[in-house]
C-alpha positions as CSV (number, residue, x, y, z in Angstrom):
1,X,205.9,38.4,65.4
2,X,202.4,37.6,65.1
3,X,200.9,35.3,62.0
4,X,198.2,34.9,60.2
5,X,198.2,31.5,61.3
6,X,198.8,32.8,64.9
7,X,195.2,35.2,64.6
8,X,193.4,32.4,62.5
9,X,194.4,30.1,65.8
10,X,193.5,32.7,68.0
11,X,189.8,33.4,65.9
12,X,189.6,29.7,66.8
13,X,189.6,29.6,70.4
14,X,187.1,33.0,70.2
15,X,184.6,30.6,68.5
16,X,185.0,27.6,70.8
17,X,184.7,29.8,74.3
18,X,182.0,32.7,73.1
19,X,180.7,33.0,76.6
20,X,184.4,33.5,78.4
21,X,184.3,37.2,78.5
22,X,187.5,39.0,76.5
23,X,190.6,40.9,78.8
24,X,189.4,44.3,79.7
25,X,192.1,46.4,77.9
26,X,191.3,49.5,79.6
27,X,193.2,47.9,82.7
28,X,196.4,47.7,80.6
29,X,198.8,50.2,80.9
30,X,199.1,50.8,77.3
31,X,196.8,49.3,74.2
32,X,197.9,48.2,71.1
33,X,194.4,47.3,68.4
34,X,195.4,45.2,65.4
35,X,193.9,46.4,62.2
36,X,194.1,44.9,58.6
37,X,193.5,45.6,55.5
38,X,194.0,43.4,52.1
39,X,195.3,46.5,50.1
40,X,198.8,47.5,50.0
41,X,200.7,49.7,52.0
42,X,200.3,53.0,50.0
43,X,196.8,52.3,49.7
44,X,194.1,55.2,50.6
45,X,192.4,53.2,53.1
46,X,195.5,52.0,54.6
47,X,197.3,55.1,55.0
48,X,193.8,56.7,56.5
49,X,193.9,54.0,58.9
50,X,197.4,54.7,60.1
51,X,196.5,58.4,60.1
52,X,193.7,57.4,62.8
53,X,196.5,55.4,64.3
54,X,198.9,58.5,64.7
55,X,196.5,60.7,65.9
56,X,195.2,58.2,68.7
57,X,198.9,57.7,69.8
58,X,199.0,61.7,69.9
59,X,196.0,62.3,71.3
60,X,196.1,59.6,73.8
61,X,200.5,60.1,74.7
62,X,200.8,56.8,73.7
63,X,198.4,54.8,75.3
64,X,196.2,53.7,72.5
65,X,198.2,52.4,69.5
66,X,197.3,50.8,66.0
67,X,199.5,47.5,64.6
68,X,198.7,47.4,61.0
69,X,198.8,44.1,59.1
70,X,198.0,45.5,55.2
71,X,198.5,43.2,52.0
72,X,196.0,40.6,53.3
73,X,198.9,39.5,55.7
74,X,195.7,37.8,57.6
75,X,193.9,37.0,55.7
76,X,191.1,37.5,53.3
77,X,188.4,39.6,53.9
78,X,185.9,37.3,54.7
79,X,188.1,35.9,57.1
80,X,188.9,39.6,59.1
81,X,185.7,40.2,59.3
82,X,184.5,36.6,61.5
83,X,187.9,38.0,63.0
84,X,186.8,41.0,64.6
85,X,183.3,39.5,65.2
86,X,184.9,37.2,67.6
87,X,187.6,39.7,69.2
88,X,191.1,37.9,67.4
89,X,191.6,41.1,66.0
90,X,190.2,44.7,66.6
91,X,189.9,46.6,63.1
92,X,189.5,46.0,59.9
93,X,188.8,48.1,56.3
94,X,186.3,45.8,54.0
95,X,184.7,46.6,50.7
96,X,181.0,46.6,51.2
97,X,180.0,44.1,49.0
98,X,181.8,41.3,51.0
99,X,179.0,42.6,53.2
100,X,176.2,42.3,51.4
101,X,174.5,39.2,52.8
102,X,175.7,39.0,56.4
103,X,174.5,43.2,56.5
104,X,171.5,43.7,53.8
105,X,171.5,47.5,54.3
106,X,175.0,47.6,52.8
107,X,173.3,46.4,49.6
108,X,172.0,49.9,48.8
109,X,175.7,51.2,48.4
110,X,176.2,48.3,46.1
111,X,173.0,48.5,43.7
112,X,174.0,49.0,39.9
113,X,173.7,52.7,39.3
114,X,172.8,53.4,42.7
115,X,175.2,56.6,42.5
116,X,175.2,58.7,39.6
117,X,179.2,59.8,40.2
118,X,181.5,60.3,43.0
119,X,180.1,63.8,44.2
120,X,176.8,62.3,44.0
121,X,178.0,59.1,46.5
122,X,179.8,61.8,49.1
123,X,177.2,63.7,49.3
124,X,174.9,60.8,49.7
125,X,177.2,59.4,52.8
126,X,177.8,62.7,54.6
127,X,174.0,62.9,54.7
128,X,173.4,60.4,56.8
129,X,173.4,57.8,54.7
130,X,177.1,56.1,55.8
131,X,175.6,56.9,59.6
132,X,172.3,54.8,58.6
133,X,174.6,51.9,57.3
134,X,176.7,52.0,60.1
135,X,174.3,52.0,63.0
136,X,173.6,48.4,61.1
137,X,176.1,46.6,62.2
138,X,175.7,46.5,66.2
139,X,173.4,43.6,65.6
140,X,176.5,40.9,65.0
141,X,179.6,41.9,67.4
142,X,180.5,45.1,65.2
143,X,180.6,48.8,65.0
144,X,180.6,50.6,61.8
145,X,182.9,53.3,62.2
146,X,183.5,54.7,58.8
147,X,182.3,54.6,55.3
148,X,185.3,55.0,53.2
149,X,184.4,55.8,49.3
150,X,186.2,53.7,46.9
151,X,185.2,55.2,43.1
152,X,183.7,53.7,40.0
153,X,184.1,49.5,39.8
154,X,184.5,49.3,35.8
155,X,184.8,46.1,33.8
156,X,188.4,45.0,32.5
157,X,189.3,41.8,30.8
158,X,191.6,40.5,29.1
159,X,189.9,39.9,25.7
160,X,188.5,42.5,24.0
161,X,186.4,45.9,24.8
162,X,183.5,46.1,26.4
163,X,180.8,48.8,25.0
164,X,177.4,46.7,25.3
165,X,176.3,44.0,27.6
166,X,176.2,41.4,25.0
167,X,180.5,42.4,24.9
168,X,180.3,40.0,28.4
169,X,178.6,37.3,27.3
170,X,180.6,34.0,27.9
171,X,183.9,36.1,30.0
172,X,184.6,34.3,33.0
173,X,184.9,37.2,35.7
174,X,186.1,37.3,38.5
175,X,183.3,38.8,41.8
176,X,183.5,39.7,45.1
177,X,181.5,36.8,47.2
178,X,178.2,39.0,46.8
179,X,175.0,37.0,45.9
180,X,174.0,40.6,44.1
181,X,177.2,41.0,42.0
182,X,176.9,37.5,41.2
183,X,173.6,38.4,39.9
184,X,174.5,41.0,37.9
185,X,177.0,39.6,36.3
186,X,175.3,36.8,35.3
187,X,172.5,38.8,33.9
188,X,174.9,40.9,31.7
189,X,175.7,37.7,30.3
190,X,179.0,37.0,32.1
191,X,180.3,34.0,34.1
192,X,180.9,34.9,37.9
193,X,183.5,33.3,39.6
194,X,183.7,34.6,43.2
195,X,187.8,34.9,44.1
196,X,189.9,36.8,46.0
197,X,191.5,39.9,45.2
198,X,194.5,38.0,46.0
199,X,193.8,34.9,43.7
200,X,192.5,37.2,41.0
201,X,195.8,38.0,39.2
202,X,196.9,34.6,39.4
203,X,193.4,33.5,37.6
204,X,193.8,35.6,34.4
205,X,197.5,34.9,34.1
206,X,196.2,31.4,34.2
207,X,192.9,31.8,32.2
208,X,190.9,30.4,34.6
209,X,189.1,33.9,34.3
210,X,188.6,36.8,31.9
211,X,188.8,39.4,34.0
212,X,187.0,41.1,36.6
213,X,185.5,44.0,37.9
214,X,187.3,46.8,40.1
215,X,188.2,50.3,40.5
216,X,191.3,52.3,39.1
217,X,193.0,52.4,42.1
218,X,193.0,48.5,42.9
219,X,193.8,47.8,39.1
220,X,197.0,49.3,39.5
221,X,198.0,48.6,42.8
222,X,197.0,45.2,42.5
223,X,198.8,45.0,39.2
224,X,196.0,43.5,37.4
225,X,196.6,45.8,34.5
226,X,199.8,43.4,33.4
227,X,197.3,40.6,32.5
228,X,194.5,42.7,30.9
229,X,194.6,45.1,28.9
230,X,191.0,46.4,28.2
231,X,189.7,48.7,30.3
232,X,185.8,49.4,30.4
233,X,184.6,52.7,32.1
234,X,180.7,51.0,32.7
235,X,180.8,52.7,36.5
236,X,178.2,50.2,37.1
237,X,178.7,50.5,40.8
238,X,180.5,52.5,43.1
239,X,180.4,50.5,46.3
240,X,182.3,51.7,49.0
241,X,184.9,50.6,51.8
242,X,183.8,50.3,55.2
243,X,186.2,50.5,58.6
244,X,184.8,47.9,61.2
245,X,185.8,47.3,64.7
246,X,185.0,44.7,67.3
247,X,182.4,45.5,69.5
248,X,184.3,43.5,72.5
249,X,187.4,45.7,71.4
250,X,185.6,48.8,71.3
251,X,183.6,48.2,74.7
252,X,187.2,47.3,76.6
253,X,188.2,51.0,75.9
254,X,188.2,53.5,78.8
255,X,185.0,55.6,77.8
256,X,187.2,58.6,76.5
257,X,189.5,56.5,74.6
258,X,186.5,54.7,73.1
259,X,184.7,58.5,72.3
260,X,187.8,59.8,70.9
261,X,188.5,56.6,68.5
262,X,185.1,57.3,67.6
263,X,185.5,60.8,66.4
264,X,188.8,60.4,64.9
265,X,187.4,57.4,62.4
266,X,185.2,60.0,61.2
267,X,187.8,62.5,61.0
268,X,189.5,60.3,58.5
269,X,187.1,60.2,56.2
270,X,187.9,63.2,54.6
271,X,191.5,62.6,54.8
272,X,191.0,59.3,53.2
273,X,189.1,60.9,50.3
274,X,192.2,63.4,49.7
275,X,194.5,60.7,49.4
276,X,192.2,58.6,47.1
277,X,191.2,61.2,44.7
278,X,195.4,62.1,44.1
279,X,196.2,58.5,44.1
280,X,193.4,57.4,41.4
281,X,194.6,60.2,39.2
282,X,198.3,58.8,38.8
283,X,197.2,55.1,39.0
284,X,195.4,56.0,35.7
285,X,198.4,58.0,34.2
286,X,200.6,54.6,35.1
287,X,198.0,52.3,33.7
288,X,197.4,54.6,30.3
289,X,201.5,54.8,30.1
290,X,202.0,51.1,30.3
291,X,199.1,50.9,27.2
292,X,196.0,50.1,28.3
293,X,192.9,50.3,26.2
294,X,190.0,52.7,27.8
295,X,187.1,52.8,26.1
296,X,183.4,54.5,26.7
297,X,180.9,52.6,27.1
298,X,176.9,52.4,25.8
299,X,175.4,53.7,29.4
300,X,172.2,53.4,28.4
301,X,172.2,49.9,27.4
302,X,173.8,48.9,30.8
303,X,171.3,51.1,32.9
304,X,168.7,49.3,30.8
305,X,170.0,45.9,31.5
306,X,171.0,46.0,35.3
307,X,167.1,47.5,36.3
308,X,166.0,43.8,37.0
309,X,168.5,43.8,39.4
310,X,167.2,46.9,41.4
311,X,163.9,46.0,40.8
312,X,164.5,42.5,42.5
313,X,166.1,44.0,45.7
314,X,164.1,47.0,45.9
315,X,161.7,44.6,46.7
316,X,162.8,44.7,50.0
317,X,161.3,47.9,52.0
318,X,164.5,48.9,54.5
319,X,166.6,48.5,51.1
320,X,163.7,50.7,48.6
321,X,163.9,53.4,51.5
322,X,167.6,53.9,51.9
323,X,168.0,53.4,48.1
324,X,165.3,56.2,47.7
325,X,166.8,58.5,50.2
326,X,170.3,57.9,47.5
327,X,168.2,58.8,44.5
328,X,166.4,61.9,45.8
329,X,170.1,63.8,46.5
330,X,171.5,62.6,43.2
């Protein structure tokens, strides 16, 4: 059975020996890719994956197959994603803002208010915005393959409700490792803490942090709604997932394998959002039954006090013109 110590090893040897080129899999009777996610197994983004999975095994009678490793089985996301750079494994699902400073353009999916709701976002994506993120990736060992939408990241602590920035002031929450949603949380007036979504539960159980910053559908299955109990809908982002594959994996494809992979990643996009949008609704019936507090909160006084951080990134033109493409199909 393969490890995570096993890949990690494995990641190891791809570093030391970049120039030994990787085992053409197209020679291989049949090929098996490796894909991880650290969401659970009911998860949207997991199950899209296996769909892509199934279909290639259809398609292709077996001769291209997915392994699945889901729950963070290998890791952290940081760590899949030097993984597939260096071929250990083929596929992974990441949240864009673990992106952010290795691949800039992902920023623009990130920016506070960027997207004014989810319809807004979609349409965004399927107008070539996803493709234009995507195509921005061949520059370090990866293709982008699909831009999975992942609804509104809210605040939720385990204090008190949040209704006005000044509500964060002096919370200790917990961030993805994103220099911009470090930023904005420390200019709300929060403590960042960067953390895994792994370590996260474990840090408010332990009041090492406050609380963090998610969406509906990872609150629940990550069970973080057990340790806090105040949920704020600020929708200050709505930063998407985004499915990855190694370029060295992709390139050892025969070409119609490689063409059909291709198309069927896209292809799940829509099945992922049909999966997520009736999966967020009964995650927020379970978390509602089990008592949490929702609250509204003052939208204008958070639009108000995130615009230094779009101002400071819009700075950057490839950023301002992707960010403006966003804007003008809001």
């Amino acid at each position: 059975m393969t490890t995570r110590r096993a890949f990690l090893a494995g990641l190891g040897a791809a570093c030391a020996a970049p120039l030994i080129p990787s085992v053409s899999r197209a020679d291989e009777a049949n090929t098996v890719l490796t894909a991880t996610d650290v969401h659970v197994a009911d998860y949207p983004t997991v199950n899209a994956v296996k769909w892509i999975g199934e279909t290639m095994d259809r398609e292709t009678n077996g001769r291209v197959r997915l392994r699945q490793y889901h729950s963070g089985q290998l890791g952290r996301e940081s760590e899949a994603i030097d993984m597939a750079r260096f071929g250990a494994i083929d596929m992974t699902r990441v949240y864009a803002g673990a992106l952010n400073n290795a691949f800039p353009l992902t920023t623009a999916l990130c920016l506070p208010y960027a997207f004014d709701s989810v319809a807004h976002m979609r349409h965004a994506l399927d107008s070539g915005v996803a493709q234009t993120v995507l195509d921005g990736f061949g520059t370090r060992d990866l293709v982008g393959m699909a831009v999975y939408d992942s609804g509104a990241r809210c605040f939720y602590n385990t204090r008190h409700p949040i209704v006005t920035p000044k509500d964060l002031h002096g919370l200790k929450l917990r961030v993805a490792s994103s220099d911009m949603f470090i930023d904005l949380v420390r200019l709300l007036g929060a403590n960042p803490t960067p953390m895994s979504l792994g370590d996260t539960f474990s840090g408010m159980e332990t009041h090492m942090i406050d609380g963090a910053e998610n969406n509906m559908r990872s609150f629940h299955s990550s069970r973080h709604f057990e340790a806090a109990h105040y949920w704020s809908q600020s929708e200050h982002s709505y930063a998407p997932d985004i499915l990855l594959i190694s370029r060295r994996s992709l390139d050892a494809l025969r070409p119609g394998d490689r063409d059909l992979l291709i198309d069927t990643a896209r292809a799940s996009v829509p099945v992922m959002r049909k999966m997520w949008d009736e999966s967020e609704g009964a995650a927020r019936q379970q978390v509602a039954d089990y008592g949490i507090e929702f609250n509204d909160v003052d939208m204008d006084a958070f639009l108000t006090a995130a615009q230094p951080i779009r101002d400071r990134y819009l700075q950057q033109p490839e950023l301002q013109a992707l960010y403006r493409r966003i804007r003008d199909l809001a």
